[in-house]
Each structure stands twice: as structure tokens, then as C-alpha cells.
Backbone atoms as SQL, in Angstrom:
CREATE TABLE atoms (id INTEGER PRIMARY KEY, chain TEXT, resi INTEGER, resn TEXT, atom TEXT, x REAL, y REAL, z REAL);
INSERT INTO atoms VALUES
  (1, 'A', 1, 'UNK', 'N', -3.514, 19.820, -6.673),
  (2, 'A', 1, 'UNK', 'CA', -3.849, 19.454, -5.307),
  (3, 'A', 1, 'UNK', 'C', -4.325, 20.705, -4.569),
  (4, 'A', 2, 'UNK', 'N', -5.754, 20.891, -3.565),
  (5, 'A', 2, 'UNK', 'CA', -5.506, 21.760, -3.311),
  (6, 'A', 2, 'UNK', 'C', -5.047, 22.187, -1.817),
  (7, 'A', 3, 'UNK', 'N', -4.685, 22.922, -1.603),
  (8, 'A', 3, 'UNK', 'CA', -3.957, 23.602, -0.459),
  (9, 'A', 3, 'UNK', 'C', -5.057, 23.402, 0.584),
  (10, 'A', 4, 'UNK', 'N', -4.447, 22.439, 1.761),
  (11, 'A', 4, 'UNK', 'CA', -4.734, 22.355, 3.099),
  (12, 'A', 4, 'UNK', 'C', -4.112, 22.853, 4.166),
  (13, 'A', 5, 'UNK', 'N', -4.812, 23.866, 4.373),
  (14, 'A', 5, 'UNK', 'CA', -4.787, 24.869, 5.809),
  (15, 'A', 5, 'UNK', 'C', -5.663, 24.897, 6.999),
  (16, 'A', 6, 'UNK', 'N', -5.360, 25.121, 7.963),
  (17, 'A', 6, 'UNK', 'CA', -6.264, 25.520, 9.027),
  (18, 'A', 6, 'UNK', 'C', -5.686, 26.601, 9.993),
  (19, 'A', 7, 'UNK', 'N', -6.331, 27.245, 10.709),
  (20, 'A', 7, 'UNK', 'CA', -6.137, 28.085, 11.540),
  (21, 'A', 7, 'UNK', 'C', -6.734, 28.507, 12.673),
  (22, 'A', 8, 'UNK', 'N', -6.239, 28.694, 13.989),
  (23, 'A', 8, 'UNK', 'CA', -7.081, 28.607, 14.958),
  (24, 'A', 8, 'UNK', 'C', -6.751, 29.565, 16.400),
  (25, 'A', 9, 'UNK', 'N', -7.309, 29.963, 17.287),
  (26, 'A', 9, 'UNK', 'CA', -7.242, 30.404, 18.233),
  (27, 'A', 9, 'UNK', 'C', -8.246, 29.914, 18.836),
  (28, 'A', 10, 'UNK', 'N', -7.570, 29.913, 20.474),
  (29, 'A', 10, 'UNK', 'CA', -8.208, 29.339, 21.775),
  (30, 'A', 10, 'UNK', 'C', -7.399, 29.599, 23.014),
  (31, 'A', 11, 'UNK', 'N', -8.609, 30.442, 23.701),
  (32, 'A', 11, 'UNK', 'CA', -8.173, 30.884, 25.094),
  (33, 'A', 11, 'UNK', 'C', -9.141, 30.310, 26.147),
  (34, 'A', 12, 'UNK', 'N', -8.599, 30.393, 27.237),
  (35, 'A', 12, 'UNK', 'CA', -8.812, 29.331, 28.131),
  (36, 'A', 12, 'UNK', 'C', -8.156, 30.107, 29.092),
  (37, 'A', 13, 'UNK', 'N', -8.936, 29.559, 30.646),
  (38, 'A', 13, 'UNK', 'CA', -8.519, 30.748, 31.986),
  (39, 'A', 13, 'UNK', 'C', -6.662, 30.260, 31.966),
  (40, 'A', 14, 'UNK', 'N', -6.318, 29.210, 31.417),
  (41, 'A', 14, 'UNK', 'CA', -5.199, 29.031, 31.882),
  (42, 'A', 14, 'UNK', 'C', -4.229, 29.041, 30.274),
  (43, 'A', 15, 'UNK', 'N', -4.999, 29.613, 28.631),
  (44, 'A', 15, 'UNK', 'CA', -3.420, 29.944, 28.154),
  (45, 'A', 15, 'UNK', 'C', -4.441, 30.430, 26.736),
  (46, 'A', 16, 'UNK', 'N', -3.346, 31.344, 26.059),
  (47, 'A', 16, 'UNK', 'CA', -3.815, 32.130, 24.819),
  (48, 'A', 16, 'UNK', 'C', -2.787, 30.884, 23.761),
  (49, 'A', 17, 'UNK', 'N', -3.431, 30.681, 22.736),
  (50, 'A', 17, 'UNK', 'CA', -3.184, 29.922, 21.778),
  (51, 'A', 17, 'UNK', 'C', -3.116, 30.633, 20.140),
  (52, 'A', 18, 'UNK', 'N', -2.762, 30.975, 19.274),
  (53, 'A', 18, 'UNK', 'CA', -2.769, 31.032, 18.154),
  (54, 'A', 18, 'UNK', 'C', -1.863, 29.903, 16.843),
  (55, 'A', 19, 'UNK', 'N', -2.431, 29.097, 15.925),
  (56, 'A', 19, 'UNK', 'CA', -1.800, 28.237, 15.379),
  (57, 'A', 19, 'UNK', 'C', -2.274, 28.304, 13.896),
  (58, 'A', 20, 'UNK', 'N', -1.709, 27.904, 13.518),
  (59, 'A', 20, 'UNK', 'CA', -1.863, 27.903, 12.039),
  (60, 'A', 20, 'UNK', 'C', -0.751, 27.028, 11.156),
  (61, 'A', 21, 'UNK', 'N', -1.693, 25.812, 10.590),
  (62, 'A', 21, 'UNK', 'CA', -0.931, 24.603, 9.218),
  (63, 'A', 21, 'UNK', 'C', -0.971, 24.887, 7.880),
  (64, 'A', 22, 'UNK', 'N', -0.400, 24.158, 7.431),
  (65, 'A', 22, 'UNK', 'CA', -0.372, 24.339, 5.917),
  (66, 'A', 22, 'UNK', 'C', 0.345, 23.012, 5.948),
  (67, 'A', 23, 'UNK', 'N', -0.371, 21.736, 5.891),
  (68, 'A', 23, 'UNK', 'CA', 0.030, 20.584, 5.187),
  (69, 'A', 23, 'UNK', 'C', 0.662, 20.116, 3.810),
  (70, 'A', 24, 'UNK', 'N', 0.315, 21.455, 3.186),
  (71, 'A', 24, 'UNK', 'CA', 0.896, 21.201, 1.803),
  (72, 'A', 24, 'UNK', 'C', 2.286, 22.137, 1.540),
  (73, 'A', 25, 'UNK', 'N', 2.514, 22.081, 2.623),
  (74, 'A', 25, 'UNK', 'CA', 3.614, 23.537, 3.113),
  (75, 'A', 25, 'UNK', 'C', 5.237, 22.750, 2.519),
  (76, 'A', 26, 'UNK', 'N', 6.284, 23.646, 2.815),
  (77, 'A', 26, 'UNK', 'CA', 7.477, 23.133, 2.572),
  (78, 'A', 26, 'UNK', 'C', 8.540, 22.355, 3.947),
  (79, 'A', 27, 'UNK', 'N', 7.576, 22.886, 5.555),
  (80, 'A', 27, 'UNK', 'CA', 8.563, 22.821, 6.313),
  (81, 'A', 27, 'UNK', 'C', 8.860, 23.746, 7.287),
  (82, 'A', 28, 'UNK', 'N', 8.578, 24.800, 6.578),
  (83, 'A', 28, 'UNK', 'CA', 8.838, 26.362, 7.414),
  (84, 'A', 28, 'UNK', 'C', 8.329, 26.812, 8.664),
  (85, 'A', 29, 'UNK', 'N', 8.935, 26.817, 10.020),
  (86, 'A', 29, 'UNK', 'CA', 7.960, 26.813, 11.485),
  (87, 'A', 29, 'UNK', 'C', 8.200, 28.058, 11.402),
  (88, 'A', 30, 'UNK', 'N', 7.850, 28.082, 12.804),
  (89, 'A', 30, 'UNK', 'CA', 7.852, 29.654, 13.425),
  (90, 'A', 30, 'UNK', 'C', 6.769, 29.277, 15.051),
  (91, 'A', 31, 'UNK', 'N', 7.972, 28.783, 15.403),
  (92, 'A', 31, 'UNK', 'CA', 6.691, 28.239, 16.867),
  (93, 'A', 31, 'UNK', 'C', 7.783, 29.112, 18.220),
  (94, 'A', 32, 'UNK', 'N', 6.680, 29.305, 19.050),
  (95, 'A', 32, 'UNK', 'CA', 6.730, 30.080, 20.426),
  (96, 'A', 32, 'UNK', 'C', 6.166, 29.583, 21.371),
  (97, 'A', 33, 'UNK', 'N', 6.547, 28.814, 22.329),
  (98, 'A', 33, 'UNK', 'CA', 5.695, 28.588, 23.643),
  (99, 'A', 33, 'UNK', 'C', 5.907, 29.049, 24.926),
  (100, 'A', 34, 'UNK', 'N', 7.424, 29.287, 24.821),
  (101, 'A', 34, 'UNK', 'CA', 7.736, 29.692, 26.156),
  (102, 'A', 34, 'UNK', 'C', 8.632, 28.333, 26.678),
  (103, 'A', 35, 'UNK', 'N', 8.105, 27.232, 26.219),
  (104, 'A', 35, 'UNK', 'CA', 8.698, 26.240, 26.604),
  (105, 'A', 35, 'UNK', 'C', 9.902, 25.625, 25.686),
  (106, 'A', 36, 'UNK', 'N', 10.938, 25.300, 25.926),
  (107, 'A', 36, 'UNK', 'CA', 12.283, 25.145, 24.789),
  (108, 'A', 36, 'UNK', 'C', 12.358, 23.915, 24.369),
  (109, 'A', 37, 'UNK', 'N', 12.319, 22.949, 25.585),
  (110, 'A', 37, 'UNK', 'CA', 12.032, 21.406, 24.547),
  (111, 'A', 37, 'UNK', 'C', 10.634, 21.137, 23.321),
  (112, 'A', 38, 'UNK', 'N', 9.422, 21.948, 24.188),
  (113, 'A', 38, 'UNK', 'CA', 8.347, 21.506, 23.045),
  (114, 'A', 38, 'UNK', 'C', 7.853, 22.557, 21.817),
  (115, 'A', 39, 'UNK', 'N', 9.005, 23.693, 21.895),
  (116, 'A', 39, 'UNK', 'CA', 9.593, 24.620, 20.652),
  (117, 'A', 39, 'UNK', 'C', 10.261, 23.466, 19.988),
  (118, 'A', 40, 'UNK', 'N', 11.019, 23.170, 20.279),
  (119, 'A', 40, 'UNK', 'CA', 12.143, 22.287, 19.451),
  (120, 'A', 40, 'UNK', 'C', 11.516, 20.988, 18.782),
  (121, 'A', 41, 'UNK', 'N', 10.405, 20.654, 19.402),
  (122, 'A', 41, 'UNK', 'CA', 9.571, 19.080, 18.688),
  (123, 'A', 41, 'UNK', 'C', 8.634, 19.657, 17.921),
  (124, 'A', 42, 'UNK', 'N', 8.176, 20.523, 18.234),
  (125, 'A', 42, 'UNK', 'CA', 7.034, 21.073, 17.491),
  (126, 'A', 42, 'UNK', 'C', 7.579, 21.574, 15.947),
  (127, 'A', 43, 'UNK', 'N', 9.139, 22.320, 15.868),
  (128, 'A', 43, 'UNK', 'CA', 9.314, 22.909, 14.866),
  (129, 'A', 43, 'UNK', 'C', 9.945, 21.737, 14.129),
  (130, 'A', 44, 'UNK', 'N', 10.570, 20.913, 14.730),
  (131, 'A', 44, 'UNK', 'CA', 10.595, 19.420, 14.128),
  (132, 'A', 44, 'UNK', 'C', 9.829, 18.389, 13.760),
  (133, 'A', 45, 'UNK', 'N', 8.949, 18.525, 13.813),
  (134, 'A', 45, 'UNK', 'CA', 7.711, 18.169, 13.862),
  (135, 'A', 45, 'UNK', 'C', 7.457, 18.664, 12.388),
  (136, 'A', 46, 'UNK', 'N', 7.327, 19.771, 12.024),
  (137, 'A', 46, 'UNK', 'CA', 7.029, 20.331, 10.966),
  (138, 'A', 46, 'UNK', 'C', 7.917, 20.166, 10.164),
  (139, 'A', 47, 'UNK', 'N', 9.313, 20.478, 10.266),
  (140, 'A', 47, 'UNK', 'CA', 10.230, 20.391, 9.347),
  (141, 'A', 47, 'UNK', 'C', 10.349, 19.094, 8.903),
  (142, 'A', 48, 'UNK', 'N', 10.658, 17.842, 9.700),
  (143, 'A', 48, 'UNK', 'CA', 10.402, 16.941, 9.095),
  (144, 'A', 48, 'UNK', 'C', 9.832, 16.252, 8.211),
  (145, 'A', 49, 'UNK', 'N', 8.167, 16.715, 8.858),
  (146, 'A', 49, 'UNK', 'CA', 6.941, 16.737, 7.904),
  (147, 'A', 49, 'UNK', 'C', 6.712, 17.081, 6.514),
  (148, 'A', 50, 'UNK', 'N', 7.381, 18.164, 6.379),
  (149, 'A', 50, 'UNK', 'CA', 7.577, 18.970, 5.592),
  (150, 'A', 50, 'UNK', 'C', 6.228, 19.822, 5.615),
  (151, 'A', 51, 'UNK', 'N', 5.626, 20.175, 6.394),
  (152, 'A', 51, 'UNK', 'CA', 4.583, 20.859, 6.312),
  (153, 'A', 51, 'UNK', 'C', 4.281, 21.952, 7.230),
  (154, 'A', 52, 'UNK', 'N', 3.940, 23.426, 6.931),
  (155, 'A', 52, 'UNK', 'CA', 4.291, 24.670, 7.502),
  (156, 'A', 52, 'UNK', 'C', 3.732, 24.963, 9.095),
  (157, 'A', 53, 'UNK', 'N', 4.096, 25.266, 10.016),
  (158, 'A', 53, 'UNK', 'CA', 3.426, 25.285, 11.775),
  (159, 'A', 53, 'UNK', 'C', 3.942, 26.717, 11.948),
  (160, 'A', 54, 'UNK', 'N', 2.988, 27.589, 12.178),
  (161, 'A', 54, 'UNK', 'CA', 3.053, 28.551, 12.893),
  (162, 'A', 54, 'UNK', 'C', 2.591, 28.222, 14.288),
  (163, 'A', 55, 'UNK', 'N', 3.092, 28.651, 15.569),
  (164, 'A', 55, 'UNK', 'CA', 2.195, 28.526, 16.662),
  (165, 'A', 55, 'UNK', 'C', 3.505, 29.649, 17.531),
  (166, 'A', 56, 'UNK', 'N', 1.882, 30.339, 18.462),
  (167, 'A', 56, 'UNK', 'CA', 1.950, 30.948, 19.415),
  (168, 'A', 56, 'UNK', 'C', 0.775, 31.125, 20.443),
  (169, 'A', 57, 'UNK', 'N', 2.050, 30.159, 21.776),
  (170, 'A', 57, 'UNK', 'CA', 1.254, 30.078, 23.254),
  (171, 'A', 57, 'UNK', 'C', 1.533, 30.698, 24.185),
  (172, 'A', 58, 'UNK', 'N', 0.802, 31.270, 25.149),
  (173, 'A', 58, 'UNK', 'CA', 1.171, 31.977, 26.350),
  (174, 'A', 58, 'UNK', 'C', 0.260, 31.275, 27.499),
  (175, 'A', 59, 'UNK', 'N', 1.081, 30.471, 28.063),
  (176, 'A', 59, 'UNK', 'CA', 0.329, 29.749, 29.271),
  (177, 'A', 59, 'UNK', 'C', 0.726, 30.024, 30.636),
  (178, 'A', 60, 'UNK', 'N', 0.296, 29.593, 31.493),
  (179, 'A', 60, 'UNK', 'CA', 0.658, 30.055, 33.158),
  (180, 'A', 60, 'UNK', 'C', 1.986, 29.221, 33.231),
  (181, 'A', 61, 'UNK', 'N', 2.845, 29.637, 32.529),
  (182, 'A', 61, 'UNK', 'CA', 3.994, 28.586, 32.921),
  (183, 'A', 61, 'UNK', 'C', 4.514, 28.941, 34.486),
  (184, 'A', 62, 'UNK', 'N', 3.759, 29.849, 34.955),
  (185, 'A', 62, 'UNK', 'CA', 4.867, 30.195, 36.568),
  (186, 'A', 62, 'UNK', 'C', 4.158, 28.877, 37.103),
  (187, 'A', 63, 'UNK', 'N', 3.412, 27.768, 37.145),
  (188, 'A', 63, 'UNK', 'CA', 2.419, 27.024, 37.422),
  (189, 'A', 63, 'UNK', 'C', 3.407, 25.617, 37.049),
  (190, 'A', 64, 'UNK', 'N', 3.551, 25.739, 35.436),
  (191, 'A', 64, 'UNK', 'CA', 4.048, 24.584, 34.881),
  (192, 'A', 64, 'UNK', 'C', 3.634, 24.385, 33.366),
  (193, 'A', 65, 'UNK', 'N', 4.306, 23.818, 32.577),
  (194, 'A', 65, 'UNK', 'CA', 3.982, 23.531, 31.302),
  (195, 'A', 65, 'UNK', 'C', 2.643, 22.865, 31.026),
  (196, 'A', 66, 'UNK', 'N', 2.133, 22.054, 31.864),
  (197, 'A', 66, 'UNK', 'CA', 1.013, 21.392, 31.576),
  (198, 'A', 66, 'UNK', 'C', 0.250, 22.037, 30.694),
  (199, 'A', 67, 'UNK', 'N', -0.483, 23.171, 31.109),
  (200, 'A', 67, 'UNK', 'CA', -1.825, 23.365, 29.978),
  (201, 'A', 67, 'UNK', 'C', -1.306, 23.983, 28.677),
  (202, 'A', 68, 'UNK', 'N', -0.414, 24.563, 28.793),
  (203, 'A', 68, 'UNK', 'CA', 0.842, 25.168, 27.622),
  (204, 'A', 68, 'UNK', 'C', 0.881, 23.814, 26.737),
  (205, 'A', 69, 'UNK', 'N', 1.323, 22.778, 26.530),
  (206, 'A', 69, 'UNK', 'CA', 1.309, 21.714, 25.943),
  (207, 'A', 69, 'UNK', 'C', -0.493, 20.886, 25.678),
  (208, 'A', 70, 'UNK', 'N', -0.524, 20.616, 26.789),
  (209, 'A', 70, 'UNK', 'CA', -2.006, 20.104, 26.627),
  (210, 'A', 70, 'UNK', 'C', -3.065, 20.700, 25.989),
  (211, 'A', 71, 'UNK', 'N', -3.166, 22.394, 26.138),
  (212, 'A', 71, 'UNK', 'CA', -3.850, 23.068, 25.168),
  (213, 'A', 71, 'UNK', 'C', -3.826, 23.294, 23.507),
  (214, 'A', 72, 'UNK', 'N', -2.332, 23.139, 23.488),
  (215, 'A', 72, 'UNK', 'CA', -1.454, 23.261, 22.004),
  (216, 'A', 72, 'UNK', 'C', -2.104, 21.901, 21.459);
């Protein structure tokens, strides 16, 4: 089978993004948003899946989570 990955960055006036999958992964996160509930779904998300999520966001959270999530 072969190995499905992607990887990506995207900035935007309102948040810096870096992410990276591996669908054929075991599970293994490593996610950062700043935000603690959609850390916690996101890395569940993966683990469940069983498939690998790196992500790191830096959004205007003094504002609000919105584009932090919506951009992700």
C-alpha cells in the first residue's frame, strides 16, 4: 500500500497554520492550537483514526477561536 501523506502551511492576516497527515499512520498526534477543547478532538481524532496529525496554529485568539478552528 502506498503511504498517504500530505502537508501544508497557510497564513492568513488572522492565523499561521502548519499540518501534516499520514493516513496510513498508527495514531500518533502532536497537535497545538492554543485552544484545549479542539487540541483534545483533533488528537482524538487521529488516535482513533488511527492515522498520524501533526498540527500547529497560532491564531488571534485575544479575538476568539473562530479563525484558529475555521482555518485548521
Amino acid at each position: 500500500m502506498d503511504n498517504r501523506t500530505a502537508a501544508l502551511r497557510r497564513t492568513t492576516n488572522e492565523t499561521d497554520i502548519e499540518l501534516s497527515v499520514n493516513l496510513d499512520g498508527t495514531g500518533a498526534t502532536d497537535v497545538e492550537t492554543g485552544i484545549g477543547f479542539f487540541d483534545h478532538m483533533l488528537a482524538a481524532f487521529g488516535r482513533h483514526g488511527l492515522f498520524d496529525l501533526r498540527v500547529r496554529a497560532k491564531g488571534d485568539l485575544e479575538v476568539d477561536g473562530h479563525h484558529t478552528v475555521e482555518d485548521t
